[in-house]
C-alpha positions in Angstrom: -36.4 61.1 -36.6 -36.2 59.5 -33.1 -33.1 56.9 -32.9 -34.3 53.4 -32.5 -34.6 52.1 -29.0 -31.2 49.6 -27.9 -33.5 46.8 -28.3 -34.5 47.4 -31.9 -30.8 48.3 -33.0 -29.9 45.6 -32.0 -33.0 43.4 -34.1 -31.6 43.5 -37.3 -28.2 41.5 -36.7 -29.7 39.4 -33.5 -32.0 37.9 -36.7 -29.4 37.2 -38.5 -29.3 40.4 -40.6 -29.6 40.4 -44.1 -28.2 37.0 -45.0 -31.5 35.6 -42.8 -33.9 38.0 -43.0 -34.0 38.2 -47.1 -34.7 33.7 -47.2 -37.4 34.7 -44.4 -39.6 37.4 -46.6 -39.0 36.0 -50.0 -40.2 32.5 -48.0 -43.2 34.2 -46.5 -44.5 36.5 -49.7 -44.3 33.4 -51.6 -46.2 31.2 -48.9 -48.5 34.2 -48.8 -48.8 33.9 -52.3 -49.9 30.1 -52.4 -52.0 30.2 -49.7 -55.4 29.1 -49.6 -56.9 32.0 -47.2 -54.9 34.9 -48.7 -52.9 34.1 -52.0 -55.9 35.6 -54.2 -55.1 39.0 -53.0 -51.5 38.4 -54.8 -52.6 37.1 -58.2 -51.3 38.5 -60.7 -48.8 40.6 -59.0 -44.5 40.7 -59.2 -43.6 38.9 -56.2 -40.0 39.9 -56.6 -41.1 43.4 -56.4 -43.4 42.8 -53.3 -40.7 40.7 -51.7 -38.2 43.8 -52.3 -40.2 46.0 -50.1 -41.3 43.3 -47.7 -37.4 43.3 -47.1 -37.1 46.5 -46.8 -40.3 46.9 -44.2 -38.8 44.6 -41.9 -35.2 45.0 -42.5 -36.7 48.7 -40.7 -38.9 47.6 -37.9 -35.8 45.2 -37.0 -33.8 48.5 -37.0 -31.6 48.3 -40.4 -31.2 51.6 -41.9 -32.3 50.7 -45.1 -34.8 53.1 -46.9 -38.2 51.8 -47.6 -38.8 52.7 -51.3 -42.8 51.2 -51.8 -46.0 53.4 -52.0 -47.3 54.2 -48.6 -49.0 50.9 -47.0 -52.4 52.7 -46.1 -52.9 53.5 -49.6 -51.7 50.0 -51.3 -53.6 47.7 -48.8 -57.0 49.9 -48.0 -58.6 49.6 -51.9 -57.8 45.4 -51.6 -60.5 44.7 -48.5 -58.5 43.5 -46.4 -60.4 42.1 -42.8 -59.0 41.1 -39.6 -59.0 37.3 -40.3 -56.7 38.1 -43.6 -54.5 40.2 -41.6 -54.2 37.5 -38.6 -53.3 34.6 -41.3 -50.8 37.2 -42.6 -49.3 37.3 -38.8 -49.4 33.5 -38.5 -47.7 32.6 -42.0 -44.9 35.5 -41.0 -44.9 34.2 -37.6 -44.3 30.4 -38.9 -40.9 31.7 -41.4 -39.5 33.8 -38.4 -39.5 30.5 -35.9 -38.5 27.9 -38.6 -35.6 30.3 -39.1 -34.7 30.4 -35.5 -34.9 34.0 -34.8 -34.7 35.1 -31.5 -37.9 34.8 -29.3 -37.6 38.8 -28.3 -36.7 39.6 -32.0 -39.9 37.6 -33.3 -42.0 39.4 -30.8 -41.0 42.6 -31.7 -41.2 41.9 -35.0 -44.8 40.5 -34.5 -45.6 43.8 -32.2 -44.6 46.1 -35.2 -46.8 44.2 -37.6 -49.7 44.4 -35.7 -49.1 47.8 -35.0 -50.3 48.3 -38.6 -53.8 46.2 -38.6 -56.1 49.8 -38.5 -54.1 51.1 -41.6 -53.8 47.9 -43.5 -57.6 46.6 -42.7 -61.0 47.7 -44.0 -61.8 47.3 -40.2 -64.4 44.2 -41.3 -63.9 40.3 -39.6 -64.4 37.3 -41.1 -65.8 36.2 -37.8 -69.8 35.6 -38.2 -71.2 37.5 -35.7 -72.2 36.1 -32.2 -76.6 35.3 -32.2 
């Protein structure tokens, strides 16, 4: 495995490190989870489990070494039908947590950048967007 980048080794304490970044995720599943857009996809579900590896997926992309113990994300996410305007409200709910938390500007980007790095895997490739007459 490559070592991270300087940038991204540094991500992980620059956001505060675990003490931060644990409030943010279990803030943001949860809003995920009572939101009007996307919370039926997590009905049903152990948030506390899904908050655990939320942890642990960004606790990585911010450069932790921490092991991410889920199932593989392509297979989890693909079977839900998931479409670019779900995915984009995910962004902007995540987005929201990291700035009300004060993370770093560069960290948030990053952060954002790895996320949205994974729209193809996690999305059925459909919009919500009507298409244009």
């Amino acid at each position: 495995m490559n070592p991270l980048p300087p940038a991204a080794a540094r991500d992980f304490d620059r956001a505060g490190g675990e003490a931060v970044l644990r409030p943010v995720v279990d803030r943001f599943v949860r809003r995920m989870a009572g939101d009007f857009v996307i919370g039926f996809f997590f009905a049903g579900l152990d948030l506390d489990r899904i908050i655990a590896h939320e942890y642990e997926h960004a606790a990585i992309a911010l450069g932790a070494g921490v092991p991410y113990t889920g199932r593989p994300i392509a297979s989890t996410h693909r079977a839900l039908k998931i479409n670019a305007g779900h995915f984009r409200r995910r962004l902007a709910l995540l987005r929201n947590e990291i700035e009300a938390a004060g993370i770093p500007d560069d960290v948030r980007d990053r952060w954002l950048a790895h996320q949205r790095a994974l729209e193809a895997t996690i999305t059925d490739g459909s919009d919500c967007a009507p298409e244009r007459a």
